[in-house]
PyMOL CGO cylinders between C-alpha atoms (Angstrom):
from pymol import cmd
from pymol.cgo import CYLINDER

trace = [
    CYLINDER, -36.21, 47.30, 16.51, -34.87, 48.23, 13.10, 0.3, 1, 1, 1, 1, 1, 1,
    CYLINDER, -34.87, 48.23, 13.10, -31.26, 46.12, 11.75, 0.3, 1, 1, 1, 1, 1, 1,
    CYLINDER, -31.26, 46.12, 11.75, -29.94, 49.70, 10.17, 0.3, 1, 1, 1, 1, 1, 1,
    CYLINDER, -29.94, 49.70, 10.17, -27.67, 52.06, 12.04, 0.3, 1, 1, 1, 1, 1, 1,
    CYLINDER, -27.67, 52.06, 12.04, -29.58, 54.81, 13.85, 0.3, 1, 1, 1, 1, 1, 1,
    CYLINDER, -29.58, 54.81, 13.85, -28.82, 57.43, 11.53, 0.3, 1, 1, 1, 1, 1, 1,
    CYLINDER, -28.82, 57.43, 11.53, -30.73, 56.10, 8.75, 0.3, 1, 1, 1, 1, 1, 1,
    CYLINDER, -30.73, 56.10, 8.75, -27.87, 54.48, 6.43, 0.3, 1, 1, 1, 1, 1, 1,
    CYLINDER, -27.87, 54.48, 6.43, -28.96, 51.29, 5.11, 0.3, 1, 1, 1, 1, 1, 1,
    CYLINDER, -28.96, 51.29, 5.11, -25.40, 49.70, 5.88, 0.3, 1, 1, 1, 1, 1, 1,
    CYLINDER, -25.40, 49.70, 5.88, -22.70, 50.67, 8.49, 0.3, 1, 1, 1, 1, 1, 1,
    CYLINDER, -22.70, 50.67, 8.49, -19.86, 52.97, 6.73, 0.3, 1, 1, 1, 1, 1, 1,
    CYLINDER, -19.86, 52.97, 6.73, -16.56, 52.24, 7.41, 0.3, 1, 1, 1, 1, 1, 1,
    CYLINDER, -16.56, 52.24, 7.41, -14.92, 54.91, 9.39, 0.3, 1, 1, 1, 1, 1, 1,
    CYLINDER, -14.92, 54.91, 9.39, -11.34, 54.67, 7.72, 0.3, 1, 1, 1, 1, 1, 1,
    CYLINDER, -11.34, 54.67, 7.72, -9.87, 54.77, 3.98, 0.3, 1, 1, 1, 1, 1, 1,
    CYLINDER, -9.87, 54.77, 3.98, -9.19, 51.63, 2.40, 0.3, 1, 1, 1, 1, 1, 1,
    CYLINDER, -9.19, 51.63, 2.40, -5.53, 51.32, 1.66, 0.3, 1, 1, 1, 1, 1, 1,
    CYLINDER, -5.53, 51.32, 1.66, -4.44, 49.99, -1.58, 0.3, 1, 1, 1, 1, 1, 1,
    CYLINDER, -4.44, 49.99, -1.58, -1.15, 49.57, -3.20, 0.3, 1, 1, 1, 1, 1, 1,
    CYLINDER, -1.15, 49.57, -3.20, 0.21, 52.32, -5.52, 0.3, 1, 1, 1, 1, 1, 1,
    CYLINDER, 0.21, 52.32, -5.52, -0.42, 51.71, -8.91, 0.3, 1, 1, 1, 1, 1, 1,
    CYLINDER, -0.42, 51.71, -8.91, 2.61, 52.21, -11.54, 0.3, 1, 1, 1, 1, 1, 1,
    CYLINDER, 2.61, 52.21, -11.54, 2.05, 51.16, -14.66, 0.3, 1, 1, 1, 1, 1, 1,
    CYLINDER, 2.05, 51.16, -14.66, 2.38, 54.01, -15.97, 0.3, 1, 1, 1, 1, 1, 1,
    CYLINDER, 2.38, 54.01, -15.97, 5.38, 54.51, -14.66, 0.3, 1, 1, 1, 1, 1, 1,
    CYLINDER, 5.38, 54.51, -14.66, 6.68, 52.28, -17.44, 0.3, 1, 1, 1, 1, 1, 1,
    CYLINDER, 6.68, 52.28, -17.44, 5.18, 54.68, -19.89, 0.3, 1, 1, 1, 1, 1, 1,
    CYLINDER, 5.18, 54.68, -19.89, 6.25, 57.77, -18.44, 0.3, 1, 1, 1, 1, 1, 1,
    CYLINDER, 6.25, 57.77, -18.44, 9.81, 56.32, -18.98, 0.3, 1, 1, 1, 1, 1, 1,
    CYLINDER, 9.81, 56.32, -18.98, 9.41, 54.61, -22.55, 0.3, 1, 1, 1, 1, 1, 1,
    CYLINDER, 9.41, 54.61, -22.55, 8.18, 58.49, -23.28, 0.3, 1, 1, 1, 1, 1, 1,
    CYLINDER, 8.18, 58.49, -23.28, 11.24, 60.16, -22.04, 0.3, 1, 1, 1, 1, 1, 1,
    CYLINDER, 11.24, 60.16, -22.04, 13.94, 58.28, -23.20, 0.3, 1, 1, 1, 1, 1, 1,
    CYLINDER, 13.94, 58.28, -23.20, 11.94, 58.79, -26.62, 0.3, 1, 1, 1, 1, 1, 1,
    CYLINDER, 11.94, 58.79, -26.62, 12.00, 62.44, -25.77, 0.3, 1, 1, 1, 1, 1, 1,
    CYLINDER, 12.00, 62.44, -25.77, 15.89, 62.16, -25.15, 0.3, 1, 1, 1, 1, 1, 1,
    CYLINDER, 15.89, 62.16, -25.15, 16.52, 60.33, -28.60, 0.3, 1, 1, 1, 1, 1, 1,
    CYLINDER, 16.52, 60.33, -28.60, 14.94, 63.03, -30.34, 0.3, 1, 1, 1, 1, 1, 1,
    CYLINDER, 14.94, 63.03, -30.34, 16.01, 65.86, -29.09, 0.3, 1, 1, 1, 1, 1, 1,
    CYLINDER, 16.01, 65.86, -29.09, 19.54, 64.27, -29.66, 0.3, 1, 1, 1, 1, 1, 1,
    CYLINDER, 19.54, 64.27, -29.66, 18.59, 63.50, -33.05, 0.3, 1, 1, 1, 1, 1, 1,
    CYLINDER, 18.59, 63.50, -33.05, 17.60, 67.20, -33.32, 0.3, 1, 1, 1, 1, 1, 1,
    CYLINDER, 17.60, 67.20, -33.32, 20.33, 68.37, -31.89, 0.3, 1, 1, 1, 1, 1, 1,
    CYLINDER, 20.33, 68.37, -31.89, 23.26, 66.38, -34.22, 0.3, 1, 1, 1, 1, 1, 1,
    CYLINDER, 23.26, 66.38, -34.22, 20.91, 67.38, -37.42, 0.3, 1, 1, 1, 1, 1, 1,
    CYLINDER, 20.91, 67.38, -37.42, 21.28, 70.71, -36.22, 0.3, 1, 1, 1, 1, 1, 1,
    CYLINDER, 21.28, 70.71, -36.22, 25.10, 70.82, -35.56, 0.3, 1, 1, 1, 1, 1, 1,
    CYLINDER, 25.10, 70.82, -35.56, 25.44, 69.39, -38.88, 0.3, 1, 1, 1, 1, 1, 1,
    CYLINDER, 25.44, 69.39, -38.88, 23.62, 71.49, -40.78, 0.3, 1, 1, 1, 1, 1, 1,
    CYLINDER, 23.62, 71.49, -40.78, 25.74, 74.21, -38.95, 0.3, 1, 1, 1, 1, 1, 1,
    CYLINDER, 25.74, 74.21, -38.95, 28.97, 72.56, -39.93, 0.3, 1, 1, 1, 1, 1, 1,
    CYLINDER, 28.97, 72.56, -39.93, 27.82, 71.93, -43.91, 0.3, 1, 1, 1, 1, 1, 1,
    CYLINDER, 27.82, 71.93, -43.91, 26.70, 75.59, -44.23, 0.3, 1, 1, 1, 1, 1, 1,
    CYLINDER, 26.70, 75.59, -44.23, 27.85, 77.07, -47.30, 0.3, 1, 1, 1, 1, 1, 1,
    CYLINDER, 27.85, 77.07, -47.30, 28.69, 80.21, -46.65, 0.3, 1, 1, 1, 1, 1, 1,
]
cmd.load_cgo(trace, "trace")
């Protein structure tokens, strides 16, 4: 008699999903990106409520 499972696979399957533990490193990024996001839409905004208060009218 053959060593391989019955229905032909050369290797028995297993018959649940490894688990494996969430990777976050990007999780780091995502928040080095937002707080840059924050910074320069503050930036953007006190540039632009300065140029509102120096307008020459």
């Amino acid at each position: 008699m053959s060593e391989h499972p019955p229905d032909g696979r050369v290797f028995a399957m297993p018959t649940h999903r490894t688990t494996r533990a969430p990777a976050r490193p990007t999780g780091r990024a995502v928040t080095l990106g937002l707080t840059l996001a924050v910074l320069a839409g503050a930036g953007w905004l006190a540039g632009m409520i300065y140029t509102l208060i120096t307008w020459q009218l």
